[in-house]
C-alpha positions as CSV (number, residue, x, y, z in Angstrom):
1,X,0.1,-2.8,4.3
2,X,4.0,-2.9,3.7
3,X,5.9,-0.9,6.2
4,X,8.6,1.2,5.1
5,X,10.5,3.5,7.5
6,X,12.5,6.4,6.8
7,X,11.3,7.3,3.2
8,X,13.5,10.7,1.9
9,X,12.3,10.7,-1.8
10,X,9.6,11.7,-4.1
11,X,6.4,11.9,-2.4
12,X,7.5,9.5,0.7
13,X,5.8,10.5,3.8
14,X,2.3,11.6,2.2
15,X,0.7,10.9,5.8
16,X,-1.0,7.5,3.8
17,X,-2.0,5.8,7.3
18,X,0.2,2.7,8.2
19,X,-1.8,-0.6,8.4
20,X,-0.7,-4.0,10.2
21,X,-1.4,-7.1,7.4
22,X,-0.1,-10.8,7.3
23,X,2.5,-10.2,4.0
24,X,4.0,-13.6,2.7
25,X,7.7,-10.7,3.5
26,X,8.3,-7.3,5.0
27,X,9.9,-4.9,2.4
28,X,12.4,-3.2,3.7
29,X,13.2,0.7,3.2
30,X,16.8,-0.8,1.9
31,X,15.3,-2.8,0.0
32,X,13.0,0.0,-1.9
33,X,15.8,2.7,-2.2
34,X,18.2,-0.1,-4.4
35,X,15.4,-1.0,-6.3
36,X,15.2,2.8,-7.1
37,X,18.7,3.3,-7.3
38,X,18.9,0.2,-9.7
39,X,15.8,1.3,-12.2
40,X,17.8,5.1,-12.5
41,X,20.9,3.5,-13.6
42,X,19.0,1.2,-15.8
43,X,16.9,4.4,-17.1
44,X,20.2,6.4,-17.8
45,X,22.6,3.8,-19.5
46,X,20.3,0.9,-20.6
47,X,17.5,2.8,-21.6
48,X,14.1,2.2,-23.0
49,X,12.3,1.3,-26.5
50,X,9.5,3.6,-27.8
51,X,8.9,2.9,-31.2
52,X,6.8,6.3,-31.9
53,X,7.5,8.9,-33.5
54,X,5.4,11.3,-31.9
55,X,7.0,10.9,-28.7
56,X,10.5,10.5,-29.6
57,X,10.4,14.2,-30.6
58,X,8.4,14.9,-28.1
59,X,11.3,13.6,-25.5
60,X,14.1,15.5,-27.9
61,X,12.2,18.6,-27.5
62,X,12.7,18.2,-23.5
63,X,16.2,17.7,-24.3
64,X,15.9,14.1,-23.2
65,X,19.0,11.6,-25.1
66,X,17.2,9.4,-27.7
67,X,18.8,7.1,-30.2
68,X,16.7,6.0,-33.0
69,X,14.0,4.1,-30.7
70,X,15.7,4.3,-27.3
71,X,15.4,6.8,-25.0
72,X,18.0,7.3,-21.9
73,X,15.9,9.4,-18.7
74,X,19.2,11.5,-17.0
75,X,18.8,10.7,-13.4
76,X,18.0,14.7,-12.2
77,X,15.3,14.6,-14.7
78,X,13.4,12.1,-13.6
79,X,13.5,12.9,-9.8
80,X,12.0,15.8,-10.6
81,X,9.6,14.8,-12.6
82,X,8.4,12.1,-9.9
83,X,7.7,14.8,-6.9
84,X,4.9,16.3,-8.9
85,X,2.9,12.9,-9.1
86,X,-0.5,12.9,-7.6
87,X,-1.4,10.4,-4.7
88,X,-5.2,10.6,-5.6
89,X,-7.6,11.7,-8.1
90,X,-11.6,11.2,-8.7
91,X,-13.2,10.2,-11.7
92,X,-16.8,12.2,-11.7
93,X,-19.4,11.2,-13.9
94,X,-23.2,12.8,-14.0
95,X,-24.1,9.3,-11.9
96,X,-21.2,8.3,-9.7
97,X,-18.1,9.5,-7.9
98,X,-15.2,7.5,-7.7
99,X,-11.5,8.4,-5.7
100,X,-8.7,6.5,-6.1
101,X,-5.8,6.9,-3.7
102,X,-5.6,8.0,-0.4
103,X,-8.2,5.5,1.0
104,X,-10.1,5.3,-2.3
105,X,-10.2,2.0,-3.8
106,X,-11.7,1.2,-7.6
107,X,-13.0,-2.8,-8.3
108,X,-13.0,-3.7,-11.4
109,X,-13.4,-6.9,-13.4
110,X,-12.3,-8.5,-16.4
111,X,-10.4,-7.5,-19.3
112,X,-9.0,-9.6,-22.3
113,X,-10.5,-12.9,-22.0
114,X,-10.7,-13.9,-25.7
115,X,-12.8,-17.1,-24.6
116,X,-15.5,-18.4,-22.2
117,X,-16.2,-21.0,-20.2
118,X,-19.9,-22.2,-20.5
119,X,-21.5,-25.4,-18.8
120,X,-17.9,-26.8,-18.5
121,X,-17.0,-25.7,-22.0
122,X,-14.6,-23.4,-23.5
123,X,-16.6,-21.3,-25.7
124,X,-15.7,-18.0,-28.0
125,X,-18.1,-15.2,-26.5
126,X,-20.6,-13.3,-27.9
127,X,-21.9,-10.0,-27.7
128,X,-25.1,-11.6,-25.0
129,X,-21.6,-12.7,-23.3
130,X,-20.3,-9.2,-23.0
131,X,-23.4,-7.9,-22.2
132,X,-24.0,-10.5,-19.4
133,X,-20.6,-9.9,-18.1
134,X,-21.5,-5.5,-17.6
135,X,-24.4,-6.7,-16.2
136,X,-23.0,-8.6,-13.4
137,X,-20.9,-5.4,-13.0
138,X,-23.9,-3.4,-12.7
139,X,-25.6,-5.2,-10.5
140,X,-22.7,-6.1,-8.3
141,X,-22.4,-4.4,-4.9
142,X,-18.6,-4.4,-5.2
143,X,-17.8,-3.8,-8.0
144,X,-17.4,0.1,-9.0
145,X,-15.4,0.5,-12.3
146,X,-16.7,-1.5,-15.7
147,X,-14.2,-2.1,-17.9
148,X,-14.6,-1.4,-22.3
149,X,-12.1,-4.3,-22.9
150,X,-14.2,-7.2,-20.8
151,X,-14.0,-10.3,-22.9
152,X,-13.9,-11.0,-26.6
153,X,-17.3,-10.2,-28.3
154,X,-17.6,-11.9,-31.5
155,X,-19.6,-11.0,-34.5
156,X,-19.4,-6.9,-34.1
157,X,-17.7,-5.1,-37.4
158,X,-14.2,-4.3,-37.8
159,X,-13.2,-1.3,-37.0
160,X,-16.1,-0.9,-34.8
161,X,-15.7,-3.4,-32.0
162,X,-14.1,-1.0,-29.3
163,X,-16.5,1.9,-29.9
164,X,-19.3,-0.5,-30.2
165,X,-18.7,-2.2,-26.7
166,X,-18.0,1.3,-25.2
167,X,-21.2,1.6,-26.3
168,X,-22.7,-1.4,-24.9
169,X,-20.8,-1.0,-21.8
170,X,-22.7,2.5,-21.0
171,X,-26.3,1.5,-22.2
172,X,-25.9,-1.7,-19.6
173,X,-24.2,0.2,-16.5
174,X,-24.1,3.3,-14.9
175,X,-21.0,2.7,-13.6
176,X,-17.6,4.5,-14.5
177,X,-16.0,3.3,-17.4
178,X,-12.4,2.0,-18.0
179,X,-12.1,3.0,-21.7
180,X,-10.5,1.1,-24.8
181,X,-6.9,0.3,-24.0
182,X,-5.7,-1.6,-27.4
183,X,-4.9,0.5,-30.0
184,X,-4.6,5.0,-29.6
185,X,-7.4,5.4,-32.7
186,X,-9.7,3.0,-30.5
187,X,-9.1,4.6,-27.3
188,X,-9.6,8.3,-28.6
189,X,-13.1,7.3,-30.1
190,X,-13.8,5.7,-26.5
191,X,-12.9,8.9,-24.4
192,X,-14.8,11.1,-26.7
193,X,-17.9,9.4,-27.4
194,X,-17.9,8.8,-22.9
195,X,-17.2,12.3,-23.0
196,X,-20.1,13.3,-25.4
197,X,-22.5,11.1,-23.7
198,X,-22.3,12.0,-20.3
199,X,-21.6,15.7,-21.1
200,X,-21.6,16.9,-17.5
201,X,-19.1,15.4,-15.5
202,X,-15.3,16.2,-13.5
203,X,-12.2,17.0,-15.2
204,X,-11.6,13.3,-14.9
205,X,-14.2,10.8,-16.3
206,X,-12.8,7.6,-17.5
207,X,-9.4,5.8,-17.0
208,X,-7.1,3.8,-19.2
209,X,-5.1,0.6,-18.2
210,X,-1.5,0.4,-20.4
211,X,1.1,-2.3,-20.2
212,X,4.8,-2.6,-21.1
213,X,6.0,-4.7,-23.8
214,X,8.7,-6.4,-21.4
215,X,11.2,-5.9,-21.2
216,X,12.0,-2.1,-21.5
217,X,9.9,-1.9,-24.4
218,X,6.7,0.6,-25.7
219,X,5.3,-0.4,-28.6
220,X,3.7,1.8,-30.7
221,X,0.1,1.4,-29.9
222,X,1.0,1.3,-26.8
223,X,2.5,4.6,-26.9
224,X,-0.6,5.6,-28.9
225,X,-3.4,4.7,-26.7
226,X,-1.6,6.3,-23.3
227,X,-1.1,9.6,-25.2
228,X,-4.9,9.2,-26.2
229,X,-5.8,9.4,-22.7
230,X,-3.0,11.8,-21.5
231,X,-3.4,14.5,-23.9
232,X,-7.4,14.4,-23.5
233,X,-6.0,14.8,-19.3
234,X,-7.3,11.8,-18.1
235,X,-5.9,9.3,-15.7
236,X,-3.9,6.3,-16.9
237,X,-2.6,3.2,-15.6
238,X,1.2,2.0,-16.3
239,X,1.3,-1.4,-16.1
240,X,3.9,-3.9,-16.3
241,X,3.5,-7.5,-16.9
242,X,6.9,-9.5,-17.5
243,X,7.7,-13.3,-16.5
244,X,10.8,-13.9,-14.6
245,X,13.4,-15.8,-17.3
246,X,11.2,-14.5,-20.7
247,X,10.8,-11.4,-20.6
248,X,12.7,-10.6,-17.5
249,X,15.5,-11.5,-15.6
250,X,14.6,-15.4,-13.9
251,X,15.8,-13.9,-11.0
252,X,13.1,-12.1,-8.5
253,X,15.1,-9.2,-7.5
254,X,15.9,-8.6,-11.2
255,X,12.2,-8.8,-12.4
256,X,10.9,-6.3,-9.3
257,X,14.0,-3.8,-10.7
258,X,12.9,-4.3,-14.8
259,X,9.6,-3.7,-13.8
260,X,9.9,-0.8,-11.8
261,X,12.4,1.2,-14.5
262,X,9.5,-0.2,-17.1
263,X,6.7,1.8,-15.0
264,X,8.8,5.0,-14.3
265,X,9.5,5.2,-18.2
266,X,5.7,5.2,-18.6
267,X,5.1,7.7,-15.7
268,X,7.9,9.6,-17.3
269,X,6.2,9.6,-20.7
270,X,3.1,10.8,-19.4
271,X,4.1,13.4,-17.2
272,X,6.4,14.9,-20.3
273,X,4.0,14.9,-22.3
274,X,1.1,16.2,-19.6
275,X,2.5,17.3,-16.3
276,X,0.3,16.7,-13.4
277,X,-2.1,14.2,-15.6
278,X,-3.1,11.3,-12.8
279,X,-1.1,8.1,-13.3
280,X,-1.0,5.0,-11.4
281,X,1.8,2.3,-11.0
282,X,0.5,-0.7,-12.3
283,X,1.5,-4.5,-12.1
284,X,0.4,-7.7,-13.2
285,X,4.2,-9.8,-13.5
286,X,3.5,-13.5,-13.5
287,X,5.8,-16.2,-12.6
288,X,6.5,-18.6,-15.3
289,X,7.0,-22.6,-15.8
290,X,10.5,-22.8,-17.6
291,X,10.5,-26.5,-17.9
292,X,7.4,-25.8,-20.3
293,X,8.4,-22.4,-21.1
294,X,5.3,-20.7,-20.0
295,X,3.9,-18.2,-18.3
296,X,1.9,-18.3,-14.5
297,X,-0.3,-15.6,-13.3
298,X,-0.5,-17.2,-9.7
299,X,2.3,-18.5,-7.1
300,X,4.2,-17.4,-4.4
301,X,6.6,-15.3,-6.6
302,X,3.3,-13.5,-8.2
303,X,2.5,-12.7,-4.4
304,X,5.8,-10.9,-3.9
305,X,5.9,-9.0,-7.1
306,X,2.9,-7.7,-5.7
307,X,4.1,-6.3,-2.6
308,X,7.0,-4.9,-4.1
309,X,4.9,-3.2,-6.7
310,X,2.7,-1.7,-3.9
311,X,5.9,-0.5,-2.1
312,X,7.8,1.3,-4.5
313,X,3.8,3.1,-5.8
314,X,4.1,4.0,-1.7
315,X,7.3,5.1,-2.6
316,X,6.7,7.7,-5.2
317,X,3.2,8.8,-3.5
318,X,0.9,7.7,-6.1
319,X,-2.0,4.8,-6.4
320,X,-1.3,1.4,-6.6
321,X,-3.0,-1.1,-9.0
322,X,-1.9,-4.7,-7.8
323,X,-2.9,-8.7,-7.5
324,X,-6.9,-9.6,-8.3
325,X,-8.4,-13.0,-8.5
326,X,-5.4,-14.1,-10.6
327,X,-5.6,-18.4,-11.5
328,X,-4.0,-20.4,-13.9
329,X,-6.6,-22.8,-13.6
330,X,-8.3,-24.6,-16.6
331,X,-11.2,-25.6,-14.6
332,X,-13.5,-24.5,-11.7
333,X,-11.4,-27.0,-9.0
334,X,-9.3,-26.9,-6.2
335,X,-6.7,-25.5,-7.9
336,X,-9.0,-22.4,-9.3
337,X,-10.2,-21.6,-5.8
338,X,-6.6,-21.7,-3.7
339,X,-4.8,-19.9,-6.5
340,X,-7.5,-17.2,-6.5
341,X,-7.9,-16.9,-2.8
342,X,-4.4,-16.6,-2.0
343,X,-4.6,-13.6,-5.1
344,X,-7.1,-12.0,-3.8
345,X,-5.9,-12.1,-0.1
346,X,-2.5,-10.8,-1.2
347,X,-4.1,-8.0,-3.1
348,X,-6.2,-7.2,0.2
349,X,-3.1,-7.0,2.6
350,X,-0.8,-4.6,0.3
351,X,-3.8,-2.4,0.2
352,X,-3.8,-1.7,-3.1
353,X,-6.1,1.2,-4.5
354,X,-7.0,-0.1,-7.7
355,X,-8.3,-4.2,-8.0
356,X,-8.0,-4.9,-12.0
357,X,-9.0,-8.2,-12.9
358,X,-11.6,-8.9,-9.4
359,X,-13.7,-11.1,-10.6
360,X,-14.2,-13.9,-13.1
361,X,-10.8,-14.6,-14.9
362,X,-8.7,-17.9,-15.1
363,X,-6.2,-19.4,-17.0
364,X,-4.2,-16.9,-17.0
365,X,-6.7,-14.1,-17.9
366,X,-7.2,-16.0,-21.1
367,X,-11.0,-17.6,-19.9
368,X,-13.7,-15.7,-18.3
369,X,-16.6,-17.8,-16.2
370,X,-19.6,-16.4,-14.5
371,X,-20.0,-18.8,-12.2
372,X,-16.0,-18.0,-11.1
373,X,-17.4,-14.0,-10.9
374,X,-19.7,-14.8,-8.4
375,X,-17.5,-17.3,-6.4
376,X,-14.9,-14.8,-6.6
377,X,-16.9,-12.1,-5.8
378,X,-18.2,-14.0,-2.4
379,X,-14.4,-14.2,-1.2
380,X,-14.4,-10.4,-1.7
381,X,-17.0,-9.7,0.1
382,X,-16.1,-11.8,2.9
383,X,-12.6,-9.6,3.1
384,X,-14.5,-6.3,2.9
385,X,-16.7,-7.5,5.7
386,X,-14.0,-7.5,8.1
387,X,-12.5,-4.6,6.9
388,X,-12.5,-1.2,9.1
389,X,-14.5,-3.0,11.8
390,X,-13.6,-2.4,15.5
391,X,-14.4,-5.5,17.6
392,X,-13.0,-4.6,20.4
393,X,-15.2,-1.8,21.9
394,X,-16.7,-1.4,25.5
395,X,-19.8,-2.4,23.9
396,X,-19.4,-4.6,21.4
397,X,-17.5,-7.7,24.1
398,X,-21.3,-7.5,25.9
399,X,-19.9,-8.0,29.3
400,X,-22.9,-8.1,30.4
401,X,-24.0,-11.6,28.9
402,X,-21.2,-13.1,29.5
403,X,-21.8,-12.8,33.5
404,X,-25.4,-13.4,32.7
405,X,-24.3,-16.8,30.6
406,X,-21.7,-17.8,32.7
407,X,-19.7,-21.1,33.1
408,X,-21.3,-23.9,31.1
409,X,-24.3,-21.7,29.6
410,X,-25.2,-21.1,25.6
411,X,-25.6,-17.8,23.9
412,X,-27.8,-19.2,21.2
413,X,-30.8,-17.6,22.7
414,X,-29.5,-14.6,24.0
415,X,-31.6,-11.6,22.7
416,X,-28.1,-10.4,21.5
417,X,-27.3,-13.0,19.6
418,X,-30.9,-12.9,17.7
419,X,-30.4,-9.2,17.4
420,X,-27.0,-9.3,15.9
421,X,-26.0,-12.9,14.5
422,X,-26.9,-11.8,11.1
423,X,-24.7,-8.7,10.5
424,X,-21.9,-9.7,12.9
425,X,-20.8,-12.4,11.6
426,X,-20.0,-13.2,7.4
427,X,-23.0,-15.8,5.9
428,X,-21.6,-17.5,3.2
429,X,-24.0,-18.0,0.0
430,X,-22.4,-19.9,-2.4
431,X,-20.3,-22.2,0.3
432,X,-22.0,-25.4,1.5
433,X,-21.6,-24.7,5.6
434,X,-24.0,-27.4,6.7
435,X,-23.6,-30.9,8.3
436,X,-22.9,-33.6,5.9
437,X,-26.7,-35.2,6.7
438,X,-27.9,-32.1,6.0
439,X,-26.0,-31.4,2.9
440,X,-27.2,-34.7,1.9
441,X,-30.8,-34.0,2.1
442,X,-30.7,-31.0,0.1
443,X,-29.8,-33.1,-2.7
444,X,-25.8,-32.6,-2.4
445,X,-26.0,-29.5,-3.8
446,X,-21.8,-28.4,-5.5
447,X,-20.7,-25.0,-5.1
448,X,-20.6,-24.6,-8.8
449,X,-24.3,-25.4,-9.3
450,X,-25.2,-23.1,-6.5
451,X,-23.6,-20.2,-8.6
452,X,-24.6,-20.6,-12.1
453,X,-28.4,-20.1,-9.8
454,X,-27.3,-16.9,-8.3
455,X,-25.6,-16.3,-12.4
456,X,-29.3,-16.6,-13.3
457,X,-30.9,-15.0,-10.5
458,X,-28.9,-11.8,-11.0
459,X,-29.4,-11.9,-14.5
460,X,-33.1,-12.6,-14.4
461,X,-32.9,-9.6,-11.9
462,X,-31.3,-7.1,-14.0
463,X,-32.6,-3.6,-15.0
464,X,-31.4,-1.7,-17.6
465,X,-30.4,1.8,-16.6
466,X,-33.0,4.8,-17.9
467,X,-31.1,7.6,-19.7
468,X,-32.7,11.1,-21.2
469,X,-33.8,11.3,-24.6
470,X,-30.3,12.3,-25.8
471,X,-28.0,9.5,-24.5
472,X,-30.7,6.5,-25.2
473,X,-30.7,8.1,-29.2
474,X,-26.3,7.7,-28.8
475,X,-26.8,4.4,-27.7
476,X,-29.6,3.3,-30.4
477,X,-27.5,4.8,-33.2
478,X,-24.8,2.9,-33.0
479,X,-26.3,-0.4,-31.6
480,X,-28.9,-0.2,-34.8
481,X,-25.8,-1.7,-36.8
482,X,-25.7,-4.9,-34.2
């Protein structure tokens, strides 16, 4: 986790426990405060778009300076506003309770993939895709948020394809629910029909994922679907998502400060609006190619913006939603696997509370594969399994056996090593960890055939949650119309 000594503002010093992790740079408290001094003075003389009514008088009513579209935060205004953030909140349904912050972290999966790849193909999904794809989530043992938006679903109505999936999404999985994000009509019908379904549950029961037009821009559904979730009081995330020389500065230093007076506009939007509401600092900034003028969700620069972002949510004392299994590969290859391990390992080491985008995704979020979900998904659970662990206890070095074992002895059958091998140590599934001969004889079996089984397997597997009479006539209704 990113050490930063000497905090004075906001929320600094919440008592968040200080962890030692391998960081590709250490962010220095000097560091965070210009970034913060930087995205004030961008806030007060540069400003920032928000091209909805609504909450441009909403802003003029709070005596905030708007001109037409843009909207100037006065420095005093938005310090205060920032020490009343909250560093955690749960999000209680009638089957599951989730906290996020302060130790709690939320996995969830995919989101926007407009395309599939399927037997080496890149295929538009269907709804079976969809429904395939919640069902991984339900039946993963990591994964504890599903998320509305997923992938594309073709052949569902207009006008009905976000309800209709939030639909499908709760009659598959038990699981919490990330609601509709795209447009504020969509992501109303979302929260209430959740709302109506489950009936009995927290004061917080879904959450929304939002994302800055970059640079320093809200558009207007994106305005619309954050107030859909903040005036209904439920937690959002504010995410940036720039790419250093298009839509922010090709310098890293200036991207990390955009992005950060980009997220405070959206904190500050919500907290205006809804004081107290949960918000979390979100960022998914990619680096970019400019000699082809496009956009990278993985590489080194990706790994710092990530850090950064984890920082400066430290910083103001609320969750952080960083990094995931983030590729810009076409193909399940080499290149898929070191982008996304390197992601994933980043997003593991800034100890971010909130894993968007886990499992599943390539080419730059644009493909989803279920064979990558469960490859990705085995790298997870390899991190996790070292995670919290104290190796070095009185017990645990056996002292013991190693005078009984002594020079020049094995431990293979030691009644410890029977006893423990299996949950001591991580057992890849999906990895090939035997000799070559061996490999051989099994028929050669790739790593990519070994996970569209296990696809299979957990699909064949699958049981579809049982509801009460009430929420299974909900779900039926609307699904009649598929």
């Amino acid at each position: 986790m990113i050490s930063i000594e000497g905090r004075d503002h906001g929320r600094a010093g919440t008592g968040r426990e200080e962890k030692p992790a391998m960081l590709v740079k250490k962010i220095k408290d000097s560091e965070v405060q210009m970034i913060h001094e930087k995205s004030l003075e961008i806030l007060e003389r540069v400003g920032v778009n928000f091209e909805h009514r609504e909450i441009l008088e909403v802003f003029k009513k709070r005596g905030i300076r708007v001109e037409g579209q843009r909207v100037y935060f006065e420095r005093s205004l938005t310090e205060e506003i920032l020490k009343g953030l909250k560093p955690s909140f749960t999000i209680e349904t009638p089957f599951a309770s989730l906290k996020i912050g302060d130790g709690g972290k939320a996995v969830s999966t995919a989101s926007g993939a407009m395309t599939i790849l399927r037997d080496g193909e890149i295929c538009t999904p269907t709804v079976k895709d969809y429904i395939d794809a919640t069902k991984m989530d339900e039946t993963s043992r990591l994964v504890n948020l599903c998320c509305v938006p997923g992938i594309y679903a073709s052949g569902l109505p207009d006008g009905k394809v976000e309800l209709l999936k939030t639909v499908l999404s709760l009659k598959y999985s038990k699981k919490p629910l990330i609601a509709s994000c795209e447009t504020g009509k969509s992501a109303a019908e979302s929260i209430e029909f959740i709302k109506d379904f489950y009936k009995d549950m927290g004061e917080y029961f879904t959450i929304g994922v939002e994302n800055v037009s970059s640079p320093l821009r809200y558009s207007r559904e994106d305005v619309a679907a954050t107030l859909a979730y903040v005036k209904r009081n439920q937690p959002v995330v504010i995410t940036c998502c720039s790419a250093p020389g298009m839509t922010s500065p090709i310098t890293v230093g200036g991207t990390v400060v955009q992005n950060n007076a980009e997220v405070l506009a959206g904190i500050l939007m919500t907290q205006v609006v809804n004081p107290g509401v949960p918000v979390v600092y979100g960022n998914v900034t990619y680096s970019a190619d400019m000699r082809k003028a496009v956009p990278i969700s993985w590489g080194p620069e990706v790994a710092v913006f990530m850090q950064y972002a984890k920082a400066m949510a430290d910083f103001y004392g609320i969750p952080s939603r960083v990094g995931g299994s983030l590729s810009g590969a076409k193909q399940l290859d080499w290149q898929d696997g070191a982008e996304t391990a390197v992601s994933l390992m980043t997003t593991f080491d800034c100890d971010t509370d909130f894993i968007f985008h886990a499992f599943g995704e390539m080419d730059c979020l644009n493909v989803f594969s279920l064979e990558k979900y469960v490859l990705d998904e085995e790298m997870l659970e390899a991190r996790f399994s070292v995670e919290n662990r104290d190796y070095i206890t009185e017990e645990s070095i056996h002292m013991d056996m190693i005078r009984r074992v002594g020079p020049g002895g094995t431990y293979m059958l030691e009644d410890e090593t029977l006893e423990l091998y299996q949950k001591e140590l991580f057992h890849p599934r999906l990895f090939n960890s035997e000799i070559y001969h061996n490999w051989k004889q099994l028929g050669m079996p790739s790593v990519i055939l070994k996970a569209q089984e296990l696809v299979r397997e957990r699909l064949d597997g699958y049981c579809l949650p049982v509801y009460d009479k009430r929420q299974t006539q909900m779900l039926d209704e609307l699904l009649a119309i598929l």
